[in-house]
CHARMM internal coordinates of N, CA and C (Angstrom, degrees):
IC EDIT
DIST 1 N 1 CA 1.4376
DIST 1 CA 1 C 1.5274
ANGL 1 N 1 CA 1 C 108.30
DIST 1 C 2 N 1.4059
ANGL 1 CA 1 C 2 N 108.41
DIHE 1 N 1 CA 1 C 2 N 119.90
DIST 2 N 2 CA 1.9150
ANGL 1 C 2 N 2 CA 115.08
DIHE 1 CA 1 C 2 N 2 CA 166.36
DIST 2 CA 2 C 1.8838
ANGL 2 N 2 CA 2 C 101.42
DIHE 1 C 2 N 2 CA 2 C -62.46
DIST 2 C 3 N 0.7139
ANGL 2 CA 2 C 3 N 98.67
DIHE 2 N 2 CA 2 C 3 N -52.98
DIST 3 N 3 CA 1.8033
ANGL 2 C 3 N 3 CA 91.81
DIHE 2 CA 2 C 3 N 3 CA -144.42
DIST 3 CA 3 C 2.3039
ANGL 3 N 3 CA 3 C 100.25
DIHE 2 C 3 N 3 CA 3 C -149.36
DIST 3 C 4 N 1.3100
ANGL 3 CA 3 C 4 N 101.46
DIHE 3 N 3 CA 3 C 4 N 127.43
DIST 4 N 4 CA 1.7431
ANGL 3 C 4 N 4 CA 96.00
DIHE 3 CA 3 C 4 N 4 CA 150.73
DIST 4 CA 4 C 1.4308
ANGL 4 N 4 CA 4 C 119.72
DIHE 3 C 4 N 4 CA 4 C -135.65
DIST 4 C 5 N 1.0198
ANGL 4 CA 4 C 5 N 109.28
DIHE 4 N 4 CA 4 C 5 N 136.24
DIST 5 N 5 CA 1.1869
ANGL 4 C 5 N 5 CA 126.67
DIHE 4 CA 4 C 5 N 5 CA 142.03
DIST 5 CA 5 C 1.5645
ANGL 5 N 5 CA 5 C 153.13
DIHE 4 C 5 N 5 CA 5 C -50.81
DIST 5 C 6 N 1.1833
ANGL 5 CA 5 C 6 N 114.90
DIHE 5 N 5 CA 5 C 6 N 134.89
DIST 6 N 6 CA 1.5102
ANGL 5 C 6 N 6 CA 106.84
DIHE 5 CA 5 C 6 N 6 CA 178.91
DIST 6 CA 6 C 1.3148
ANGL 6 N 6 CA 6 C 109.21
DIHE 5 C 6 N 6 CA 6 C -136.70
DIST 6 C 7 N 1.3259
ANGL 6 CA 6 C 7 N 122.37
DIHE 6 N 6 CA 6 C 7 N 155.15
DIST 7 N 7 CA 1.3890
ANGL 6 C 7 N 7 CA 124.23
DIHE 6 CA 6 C 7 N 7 CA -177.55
DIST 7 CA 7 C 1.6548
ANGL 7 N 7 CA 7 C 92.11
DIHE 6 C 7 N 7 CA 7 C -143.15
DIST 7 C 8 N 1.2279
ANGL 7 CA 7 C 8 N 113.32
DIHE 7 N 7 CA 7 C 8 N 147.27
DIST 8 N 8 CA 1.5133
ANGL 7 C 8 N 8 CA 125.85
DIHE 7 CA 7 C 8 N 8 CA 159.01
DIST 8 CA 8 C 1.6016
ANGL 8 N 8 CA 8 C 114.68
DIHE 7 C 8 N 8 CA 8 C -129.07
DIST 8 C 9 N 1.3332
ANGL 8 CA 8 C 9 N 89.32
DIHE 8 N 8 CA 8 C 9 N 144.75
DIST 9 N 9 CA 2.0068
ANGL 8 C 9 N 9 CA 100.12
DIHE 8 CA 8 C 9 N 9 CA -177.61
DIST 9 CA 9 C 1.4080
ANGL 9 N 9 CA 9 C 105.83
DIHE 8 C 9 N 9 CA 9 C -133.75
DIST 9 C 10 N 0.9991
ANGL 9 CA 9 C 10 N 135.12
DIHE 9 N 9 CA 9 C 10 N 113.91
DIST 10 N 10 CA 1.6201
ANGL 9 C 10 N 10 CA 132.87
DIHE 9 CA 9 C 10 N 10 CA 141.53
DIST 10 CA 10 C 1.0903
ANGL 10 N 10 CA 10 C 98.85
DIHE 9 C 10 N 10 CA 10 C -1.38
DIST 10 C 11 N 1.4132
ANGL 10 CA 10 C 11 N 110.13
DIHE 10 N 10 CA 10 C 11 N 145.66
DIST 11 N 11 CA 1.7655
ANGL 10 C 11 N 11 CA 138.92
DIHE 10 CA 10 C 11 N 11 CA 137.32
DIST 11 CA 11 C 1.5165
ANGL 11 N 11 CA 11 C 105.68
DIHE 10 C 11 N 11 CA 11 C -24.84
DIST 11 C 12 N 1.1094
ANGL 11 CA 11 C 12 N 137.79
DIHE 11 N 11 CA 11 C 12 N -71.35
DIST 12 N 12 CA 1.1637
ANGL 11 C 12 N 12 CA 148.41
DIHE 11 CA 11 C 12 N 12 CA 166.21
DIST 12 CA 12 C 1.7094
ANGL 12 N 12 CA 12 C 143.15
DIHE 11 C 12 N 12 CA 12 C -58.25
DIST 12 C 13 N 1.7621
ANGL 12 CA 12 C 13 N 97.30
DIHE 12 N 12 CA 12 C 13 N 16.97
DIST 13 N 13 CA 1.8639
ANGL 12 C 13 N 13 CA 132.63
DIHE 12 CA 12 C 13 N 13 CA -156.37
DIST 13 CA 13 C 0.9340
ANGL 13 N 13 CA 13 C 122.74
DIHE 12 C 13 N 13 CA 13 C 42.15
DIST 13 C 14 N 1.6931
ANGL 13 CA 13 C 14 N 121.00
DIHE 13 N 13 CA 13 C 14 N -0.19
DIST 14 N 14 CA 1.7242
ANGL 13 C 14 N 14 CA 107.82
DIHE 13 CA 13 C 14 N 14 CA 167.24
DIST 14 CA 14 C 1.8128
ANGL 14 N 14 CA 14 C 116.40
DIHE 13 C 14 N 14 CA 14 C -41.60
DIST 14 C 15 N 1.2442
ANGL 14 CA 14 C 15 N 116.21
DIHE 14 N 14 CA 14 C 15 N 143.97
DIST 15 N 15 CA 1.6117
ANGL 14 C 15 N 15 CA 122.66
DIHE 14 CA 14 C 15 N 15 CA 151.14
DIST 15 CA 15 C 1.4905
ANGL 15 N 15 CA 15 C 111.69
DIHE 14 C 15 N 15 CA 15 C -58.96
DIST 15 C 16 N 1.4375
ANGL 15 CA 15 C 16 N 111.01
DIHE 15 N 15 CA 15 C 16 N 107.79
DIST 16 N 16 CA 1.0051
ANGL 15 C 16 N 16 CA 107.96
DIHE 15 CA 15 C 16 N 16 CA 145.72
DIST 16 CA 16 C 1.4916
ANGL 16 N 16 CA 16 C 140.92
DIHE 15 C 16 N 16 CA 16 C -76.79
DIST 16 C 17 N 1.5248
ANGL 16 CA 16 C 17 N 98.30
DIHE 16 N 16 CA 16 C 17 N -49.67
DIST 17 N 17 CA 1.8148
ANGL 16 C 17 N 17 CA 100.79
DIHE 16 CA 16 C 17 N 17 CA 154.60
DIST 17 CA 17 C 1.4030
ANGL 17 N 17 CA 17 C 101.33
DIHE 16 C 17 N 17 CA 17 C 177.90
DIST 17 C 18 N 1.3412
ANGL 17 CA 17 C 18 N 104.06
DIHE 17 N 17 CA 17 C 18 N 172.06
DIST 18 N 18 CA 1.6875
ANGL 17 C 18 N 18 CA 103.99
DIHE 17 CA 17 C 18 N 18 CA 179.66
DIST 18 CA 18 C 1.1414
ANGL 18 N 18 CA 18 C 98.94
DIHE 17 C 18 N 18 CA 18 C -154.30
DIST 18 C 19 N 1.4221
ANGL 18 CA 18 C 19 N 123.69
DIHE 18 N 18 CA 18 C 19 N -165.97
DIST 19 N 19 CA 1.6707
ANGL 18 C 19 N 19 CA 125.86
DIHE 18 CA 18 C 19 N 19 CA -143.08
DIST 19 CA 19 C 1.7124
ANGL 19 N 19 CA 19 C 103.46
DIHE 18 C 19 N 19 CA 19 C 156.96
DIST 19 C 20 N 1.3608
ANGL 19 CA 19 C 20 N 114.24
DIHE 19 N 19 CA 19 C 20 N 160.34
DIST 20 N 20 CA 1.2873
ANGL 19 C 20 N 20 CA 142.41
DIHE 19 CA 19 C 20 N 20 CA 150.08
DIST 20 CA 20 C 1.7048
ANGL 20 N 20 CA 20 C 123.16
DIHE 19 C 20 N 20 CA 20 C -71.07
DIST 20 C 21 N 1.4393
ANGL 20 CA 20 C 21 N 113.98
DIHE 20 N 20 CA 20 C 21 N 121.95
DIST 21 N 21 CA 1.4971
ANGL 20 C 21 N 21 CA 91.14
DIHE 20 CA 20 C 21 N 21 CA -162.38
DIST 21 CA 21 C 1.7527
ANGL 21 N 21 CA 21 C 94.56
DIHE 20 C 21 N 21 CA 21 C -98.56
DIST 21 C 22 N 0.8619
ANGL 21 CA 21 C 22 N 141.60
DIHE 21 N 21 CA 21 C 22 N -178.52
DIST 22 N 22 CA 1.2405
ANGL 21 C 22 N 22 CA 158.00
DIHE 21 CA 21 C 22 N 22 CA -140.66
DIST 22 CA 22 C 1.2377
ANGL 22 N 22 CA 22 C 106.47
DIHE 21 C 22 N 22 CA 22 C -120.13
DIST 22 C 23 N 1.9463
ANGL 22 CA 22 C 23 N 148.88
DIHE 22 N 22 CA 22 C 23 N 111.23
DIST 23 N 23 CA 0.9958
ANGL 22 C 23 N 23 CA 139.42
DIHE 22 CA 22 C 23 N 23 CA 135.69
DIST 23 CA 23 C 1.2569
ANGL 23 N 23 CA 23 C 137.09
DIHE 22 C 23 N 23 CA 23 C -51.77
DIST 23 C 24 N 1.7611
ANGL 23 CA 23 C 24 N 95.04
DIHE 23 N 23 CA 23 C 24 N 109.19
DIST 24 N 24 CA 2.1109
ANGL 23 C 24 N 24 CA 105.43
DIHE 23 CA 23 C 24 N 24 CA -175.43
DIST 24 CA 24 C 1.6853
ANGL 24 N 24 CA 24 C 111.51
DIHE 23 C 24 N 24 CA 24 C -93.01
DIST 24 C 25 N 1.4693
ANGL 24 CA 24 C 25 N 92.01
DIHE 24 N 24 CA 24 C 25 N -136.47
DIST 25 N 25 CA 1.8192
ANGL 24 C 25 N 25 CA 85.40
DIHE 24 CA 24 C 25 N 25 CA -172.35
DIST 25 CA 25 C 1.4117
ANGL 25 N 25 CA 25 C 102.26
DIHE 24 C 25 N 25 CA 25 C -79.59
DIST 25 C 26 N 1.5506
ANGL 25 CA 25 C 26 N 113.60
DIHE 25 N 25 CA 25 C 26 N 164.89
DIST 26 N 26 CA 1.5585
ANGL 25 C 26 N 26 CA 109.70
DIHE 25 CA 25 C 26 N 26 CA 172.54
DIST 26 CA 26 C 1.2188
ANGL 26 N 26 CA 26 C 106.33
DIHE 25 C 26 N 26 CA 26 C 71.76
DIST 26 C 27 N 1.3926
ANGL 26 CA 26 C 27 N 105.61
DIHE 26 N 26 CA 26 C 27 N -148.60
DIST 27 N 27 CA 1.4959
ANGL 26 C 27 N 27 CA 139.53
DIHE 26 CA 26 C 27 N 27 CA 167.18
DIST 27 CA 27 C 1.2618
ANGL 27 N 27 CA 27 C 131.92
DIHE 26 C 27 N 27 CA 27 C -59.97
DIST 27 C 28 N 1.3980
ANGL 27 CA 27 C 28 N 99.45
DIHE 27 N 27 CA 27 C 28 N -23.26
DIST 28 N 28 CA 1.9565
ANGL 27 C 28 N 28 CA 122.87
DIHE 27 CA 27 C 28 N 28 CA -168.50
DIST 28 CA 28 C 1.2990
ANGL 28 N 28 CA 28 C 108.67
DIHE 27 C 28 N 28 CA 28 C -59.23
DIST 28 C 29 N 1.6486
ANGL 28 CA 28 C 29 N 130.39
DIHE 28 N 28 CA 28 C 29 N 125.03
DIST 29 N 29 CA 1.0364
ANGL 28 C 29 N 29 CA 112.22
DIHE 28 CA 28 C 29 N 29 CA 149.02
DIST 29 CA 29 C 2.0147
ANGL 29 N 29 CA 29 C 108.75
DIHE 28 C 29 N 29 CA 29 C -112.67
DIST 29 C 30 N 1.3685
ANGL 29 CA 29 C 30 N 120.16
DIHE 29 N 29 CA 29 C 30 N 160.07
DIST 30 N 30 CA 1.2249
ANGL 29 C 30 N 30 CA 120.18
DIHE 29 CA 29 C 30 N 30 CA 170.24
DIST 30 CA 30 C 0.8080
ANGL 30 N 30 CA 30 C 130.66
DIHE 29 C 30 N 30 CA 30 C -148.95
DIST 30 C 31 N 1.5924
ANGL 30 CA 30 C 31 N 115.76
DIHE 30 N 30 CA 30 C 31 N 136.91
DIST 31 N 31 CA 1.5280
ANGL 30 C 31 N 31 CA 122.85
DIHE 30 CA 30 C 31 N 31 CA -171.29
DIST 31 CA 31 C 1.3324
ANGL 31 N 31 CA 31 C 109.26
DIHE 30 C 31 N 31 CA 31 C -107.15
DIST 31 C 32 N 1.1732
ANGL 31 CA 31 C 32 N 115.79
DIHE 31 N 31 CA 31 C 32 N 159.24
DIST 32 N 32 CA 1.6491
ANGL 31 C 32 N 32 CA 123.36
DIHE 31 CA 31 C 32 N 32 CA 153.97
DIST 32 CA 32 C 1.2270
ANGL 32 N 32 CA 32 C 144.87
DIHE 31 C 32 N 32 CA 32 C -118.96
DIST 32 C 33 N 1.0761
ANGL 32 CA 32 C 33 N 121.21
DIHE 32 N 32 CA 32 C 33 N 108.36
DIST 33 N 33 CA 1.5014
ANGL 32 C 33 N 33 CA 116.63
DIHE 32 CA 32 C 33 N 33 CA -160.28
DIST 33 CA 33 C 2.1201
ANGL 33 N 33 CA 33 C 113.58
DIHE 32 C 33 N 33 CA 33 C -68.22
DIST 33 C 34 N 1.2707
ANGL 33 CA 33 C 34 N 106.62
DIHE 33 N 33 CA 33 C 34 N 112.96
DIST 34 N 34 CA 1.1098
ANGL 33 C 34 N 34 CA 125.97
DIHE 33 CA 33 C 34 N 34 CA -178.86
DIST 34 CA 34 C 1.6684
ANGL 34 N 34 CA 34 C 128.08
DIHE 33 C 34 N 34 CA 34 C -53.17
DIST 34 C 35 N 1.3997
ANGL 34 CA 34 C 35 N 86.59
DIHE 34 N 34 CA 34 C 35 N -45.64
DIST 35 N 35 CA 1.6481
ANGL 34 C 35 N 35 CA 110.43
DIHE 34 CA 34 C 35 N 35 CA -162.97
DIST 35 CA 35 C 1.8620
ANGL 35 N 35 CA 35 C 99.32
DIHE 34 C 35 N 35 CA 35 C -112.88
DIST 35 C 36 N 1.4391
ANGL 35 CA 35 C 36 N 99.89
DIHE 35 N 35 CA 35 C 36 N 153.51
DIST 36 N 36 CA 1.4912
ANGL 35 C 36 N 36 CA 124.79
DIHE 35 CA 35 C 36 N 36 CA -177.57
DIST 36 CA 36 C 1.8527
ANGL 36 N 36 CA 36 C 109.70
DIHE 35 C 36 N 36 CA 36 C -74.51
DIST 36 C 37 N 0.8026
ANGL 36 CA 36 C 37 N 129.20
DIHE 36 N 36 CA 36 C 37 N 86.97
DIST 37 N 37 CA 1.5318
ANGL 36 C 37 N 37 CA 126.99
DIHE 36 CA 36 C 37 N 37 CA 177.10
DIST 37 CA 37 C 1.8183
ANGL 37 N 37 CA 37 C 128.32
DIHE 36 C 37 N 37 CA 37 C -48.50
DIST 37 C 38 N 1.0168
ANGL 37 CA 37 C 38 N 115.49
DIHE 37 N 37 CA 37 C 38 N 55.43
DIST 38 N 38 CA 1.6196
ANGL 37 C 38 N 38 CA 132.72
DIHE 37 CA 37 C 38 N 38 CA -145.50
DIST 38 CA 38 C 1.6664
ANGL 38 N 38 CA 38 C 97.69
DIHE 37 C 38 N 38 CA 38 C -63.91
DIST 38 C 39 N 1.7125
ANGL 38 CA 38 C 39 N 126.02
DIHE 38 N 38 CA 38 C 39 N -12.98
DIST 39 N 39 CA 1.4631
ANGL 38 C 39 N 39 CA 119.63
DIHE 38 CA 38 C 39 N 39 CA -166.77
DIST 39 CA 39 C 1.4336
ANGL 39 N 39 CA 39 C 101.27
DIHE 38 C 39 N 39 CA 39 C -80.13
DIST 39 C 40 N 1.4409
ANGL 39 CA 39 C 40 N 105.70
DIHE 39 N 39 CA 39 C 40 N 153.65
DIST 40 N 40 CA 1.3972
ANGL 39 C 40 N 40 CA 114.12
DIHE 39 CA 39 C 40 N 40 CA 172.00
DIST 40 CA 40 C 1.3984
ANGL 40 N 40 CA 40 C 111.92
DIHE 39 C 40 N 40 CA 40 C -81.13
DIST 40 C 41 N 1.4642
ANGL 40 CA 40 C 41 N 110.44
DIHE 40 N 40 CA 40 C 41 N 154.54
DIST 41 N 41 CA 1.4145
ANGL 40 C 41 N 41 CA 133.74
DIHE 40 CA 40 C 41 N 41 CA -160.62
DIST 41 CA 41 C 1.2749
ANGL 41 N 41 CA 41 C 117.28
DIHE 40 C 41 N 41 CA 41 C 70.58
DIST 41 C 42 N 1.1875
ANGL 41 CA 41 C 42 N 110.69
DIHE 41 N 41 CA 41 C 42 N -139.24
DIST 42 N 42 CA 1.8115
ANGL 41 C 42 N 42 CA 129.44
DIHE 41 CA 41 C 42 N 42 CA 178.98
DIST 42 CA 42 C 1.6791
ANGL 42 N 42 CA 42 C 126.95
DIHE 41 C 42 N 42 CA 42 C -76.98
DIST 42 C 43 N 0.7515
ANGL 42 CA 42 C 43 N 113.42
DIHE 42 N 42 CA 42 C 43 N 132.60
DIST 43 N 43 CA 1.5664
ANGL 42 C 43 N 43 CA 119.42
DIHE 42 CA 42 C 43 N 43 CA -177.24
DIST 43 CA 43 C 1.7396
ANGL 43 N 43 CA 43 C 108.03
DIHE 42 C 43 N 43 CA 43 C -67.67
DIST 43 C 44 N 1.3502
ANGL 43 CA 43 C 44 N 130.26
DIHE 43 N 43 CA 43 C 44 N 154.02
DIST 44 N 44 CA 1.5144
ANGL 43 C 44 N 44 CA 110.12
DIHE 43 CA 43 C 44 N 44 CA 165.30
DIST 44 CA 44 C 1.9701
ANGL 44 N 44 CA 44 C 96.17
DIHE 43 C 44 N 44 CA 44 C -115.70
DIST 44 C 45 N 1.0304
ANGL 44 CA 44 C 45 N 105.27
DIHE 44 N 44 CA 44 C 45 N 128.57
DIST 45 N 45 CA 1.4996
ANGL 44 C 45 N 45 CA 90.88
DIHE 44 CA 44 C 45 N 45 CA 178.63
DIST 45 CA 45 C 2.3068
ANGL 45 N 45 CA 45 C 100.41
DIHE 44 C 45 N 45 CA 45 C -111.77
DIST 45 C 46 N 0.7786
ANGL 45 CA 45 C 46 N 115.87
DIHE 45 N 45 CA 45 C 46 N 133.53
DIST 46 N 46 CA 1.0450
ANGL 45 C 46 N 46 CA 142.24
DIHE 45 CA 45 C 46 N 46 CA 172.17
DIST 46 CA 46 C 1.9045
ANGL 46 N 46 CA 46 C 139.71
DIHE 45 C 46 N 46 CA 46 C -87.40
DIST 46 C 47 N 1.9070
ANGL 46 CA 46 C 47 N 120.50
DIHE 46 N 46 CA 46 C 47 N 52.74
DIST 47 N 47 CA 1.1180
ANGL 46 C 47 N 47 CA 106.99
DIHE 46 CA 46 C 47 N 47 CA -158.58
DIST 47 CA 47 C 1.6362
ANGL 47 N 47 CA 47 C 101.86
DIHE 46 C 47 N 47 CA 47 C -108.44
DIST 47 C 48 N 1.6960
ANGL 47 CA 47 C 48 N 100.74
DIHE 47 N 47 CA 47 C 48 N 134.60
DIST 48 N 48 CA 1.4295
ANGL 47 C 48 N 48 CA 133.91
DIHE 47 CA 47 C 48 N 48 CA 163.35
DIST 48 CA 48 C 1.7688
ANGL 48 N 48 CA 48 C 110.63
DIHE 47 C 48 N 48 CA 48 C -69.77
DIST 48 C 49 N 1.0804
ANGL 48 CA 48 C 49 N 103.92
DIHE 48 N 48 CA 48 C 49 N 128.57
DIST 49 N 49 CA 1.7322
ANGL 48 C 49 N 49 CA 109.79
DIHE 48 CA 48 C 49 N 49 CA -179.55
DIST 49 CA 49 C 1.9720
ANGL 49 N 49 CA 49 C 86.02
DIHE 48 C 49 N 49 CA 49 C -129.08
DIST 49 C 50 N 1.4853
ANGL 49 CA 49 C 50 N 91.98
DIHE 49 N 49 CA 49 C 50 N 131.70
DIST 50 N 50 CA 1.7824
ANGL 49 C 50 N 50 CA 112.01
DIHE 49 CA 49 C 50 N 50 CA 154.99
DIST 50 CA 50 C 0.9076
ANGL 50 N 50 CA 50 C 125.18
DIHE 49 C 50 N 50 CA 50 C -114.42
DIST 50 C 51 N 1.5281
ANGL 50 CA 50 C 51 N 133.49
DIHE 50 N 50 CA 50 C 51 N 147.34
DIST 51 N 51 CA 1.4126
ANGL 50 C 51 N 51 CA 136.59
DIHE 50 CA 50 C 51 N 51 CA 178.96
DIST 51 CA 51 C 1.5164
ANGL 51 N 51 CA 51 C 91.22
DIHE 50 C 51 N 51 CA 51 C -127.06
DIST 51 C 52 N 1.8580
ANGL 51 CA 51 C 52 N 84.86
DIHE 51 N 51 CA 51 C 52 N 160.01
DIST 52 N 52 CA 1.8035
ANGL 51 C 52 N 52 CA 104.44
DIHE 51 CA 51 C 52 N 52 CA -173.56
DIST 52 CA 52 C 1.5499
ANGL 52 N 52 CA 52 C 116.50
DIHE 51 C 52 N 52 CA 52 C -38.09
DIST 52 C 53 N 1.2898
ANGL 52 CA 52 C 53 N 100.17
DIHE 52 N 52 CA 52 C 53 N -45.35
DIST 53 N 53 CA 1.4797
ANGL 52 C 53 N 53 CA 106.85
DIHE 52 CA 52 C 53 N 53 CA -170.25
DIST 53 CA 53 C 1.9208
ANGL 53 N 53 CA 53 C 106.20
DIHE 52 C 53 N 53 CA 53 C -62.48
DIST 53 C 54 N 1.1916
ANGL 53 CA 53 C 54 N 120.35
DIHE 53 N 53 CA 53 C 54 N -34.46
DIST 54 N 54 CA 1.1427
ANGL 53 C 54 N 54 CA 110.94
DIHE 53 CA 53 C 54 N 54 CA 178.26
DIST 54 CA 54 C 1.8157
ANGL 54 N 54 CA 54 C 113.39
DIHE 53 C 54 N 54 CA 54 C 121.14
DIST 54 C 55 N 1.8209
ANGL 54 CA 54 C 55 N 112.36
DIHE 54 N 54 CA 54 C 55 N 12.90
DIST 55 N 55 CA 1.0208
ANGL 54 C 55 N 55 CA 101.99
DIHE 54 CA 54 C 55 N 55 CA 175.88
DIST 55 CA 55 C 1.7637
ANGL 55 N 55 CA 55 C 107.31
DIHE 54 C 55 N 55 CA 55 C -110.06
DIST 55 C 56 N 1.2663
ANGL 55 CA 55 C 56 N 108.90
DIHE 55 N 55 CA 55 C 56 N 157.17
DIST 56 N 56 CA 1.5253
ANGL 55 C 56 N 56 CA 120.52
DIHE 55 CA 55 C 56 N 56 CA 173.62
DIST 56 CA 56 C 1.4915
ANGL 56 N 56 CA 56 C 109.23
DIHE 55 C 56 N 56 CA 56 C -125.36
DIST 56 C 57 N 1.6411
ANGL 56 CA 56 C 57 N 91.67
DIHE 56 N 56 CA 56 C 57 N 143.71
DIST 57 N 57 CA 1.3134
ANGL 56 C 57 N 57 CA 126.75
DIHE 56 CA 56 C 57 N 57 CA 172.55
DIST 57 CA 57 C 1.8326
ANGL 57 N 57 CA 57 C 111.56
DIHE 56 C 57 N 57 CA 57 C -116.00
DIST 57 C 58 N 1.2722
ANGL 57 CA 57 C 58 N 117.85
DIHE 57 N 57 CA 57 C 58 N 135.08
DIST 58 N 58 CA 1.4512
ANGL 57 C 58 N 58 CA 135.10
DIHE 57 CA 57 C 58 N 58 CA -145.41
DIST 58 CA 58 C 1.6114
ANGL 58 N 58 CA 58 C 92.70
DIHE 57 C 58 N 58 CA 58 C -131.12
DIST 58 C 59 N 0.8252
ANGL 58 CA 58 C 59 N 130.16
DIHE 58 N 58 CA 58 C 59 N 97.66
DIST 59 N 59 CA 2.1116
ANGL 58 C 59 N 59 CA 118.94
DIHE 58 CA 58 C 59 N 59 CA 165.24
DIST 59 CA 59 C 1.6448
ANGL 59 N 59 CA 59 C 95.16
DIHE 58 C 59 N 59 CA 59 C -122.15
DIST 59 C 60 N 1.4417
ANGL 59 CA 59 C 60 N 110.25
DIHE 59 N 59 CA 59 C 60 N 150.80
DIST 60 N 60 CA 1.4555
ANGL 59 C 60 N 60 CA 129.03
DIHE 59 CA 59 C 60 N 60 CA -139.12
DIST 60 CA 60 C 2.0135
ANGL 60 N 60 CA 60 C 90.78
DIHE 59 C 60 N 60 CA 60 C -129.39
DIST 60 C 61 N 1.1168
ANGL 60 CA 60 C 61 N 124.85
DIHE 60 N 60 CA 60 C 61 N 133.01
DIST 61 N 61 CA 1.9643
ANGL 60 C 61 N 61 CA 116.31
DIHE 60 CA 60 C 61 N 61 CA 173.06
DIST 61 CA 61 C 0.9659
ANGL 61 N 61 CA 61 C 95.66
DIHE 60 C 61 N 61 CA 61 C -131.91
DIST 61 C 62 N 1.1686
ANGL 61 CA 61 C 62 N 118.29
DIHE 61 N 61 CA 61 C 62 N 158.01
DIST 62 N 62 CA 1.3915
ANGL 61 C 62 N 62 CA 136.71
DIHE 61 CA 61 C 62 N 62 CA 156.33
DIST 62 CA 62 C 1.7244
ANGL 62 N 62 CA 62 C 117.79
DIHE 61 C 62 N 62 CA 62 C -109.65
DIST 62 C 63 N 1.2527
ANGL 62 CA 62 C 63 N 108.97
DIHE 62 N 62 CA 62 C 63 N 126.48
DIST 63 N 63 CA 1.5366
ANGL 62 C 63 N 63 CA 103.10
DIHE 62 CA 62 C 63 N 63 CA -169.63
DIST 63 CA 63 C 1.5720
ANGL 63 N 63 CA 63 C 96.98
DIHE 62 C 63 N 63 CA 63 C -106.42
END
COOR INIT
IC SEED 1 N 1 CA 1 C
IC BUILD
């Protein structure tokens, strides 16, 4: 893996914030969420993974 991404959105699709997550040991990558998520319900978080070659994969959660 080159690089991931994270994005967070309110329940309601505001940006909450996003970022580069951090390569740990292994396989691990980790992010931290900075900011207070104030929308009601569920969060949607959104992480992008790149590889050397230059392709991305996108999977979408709902918390």
């Amino acid at each position: 893996m080159k690089s991931v991404h994270v994005q967070i959105n309110s329940a309601d699709g505001l940006p909450v914030e996003d970022g580069e997550a951090k390569h740990g040991a292994g396989n691990l990558w980790i992010y931290a969420a900075t900011q207070k998520n104030t929308g009601l319900g569920s969060a949607k978080i959104v992480v992008s993974a790149s590889d050397l070659p230059g392709n991305v994969t996108t999977e979408e959660m709902s918390l």
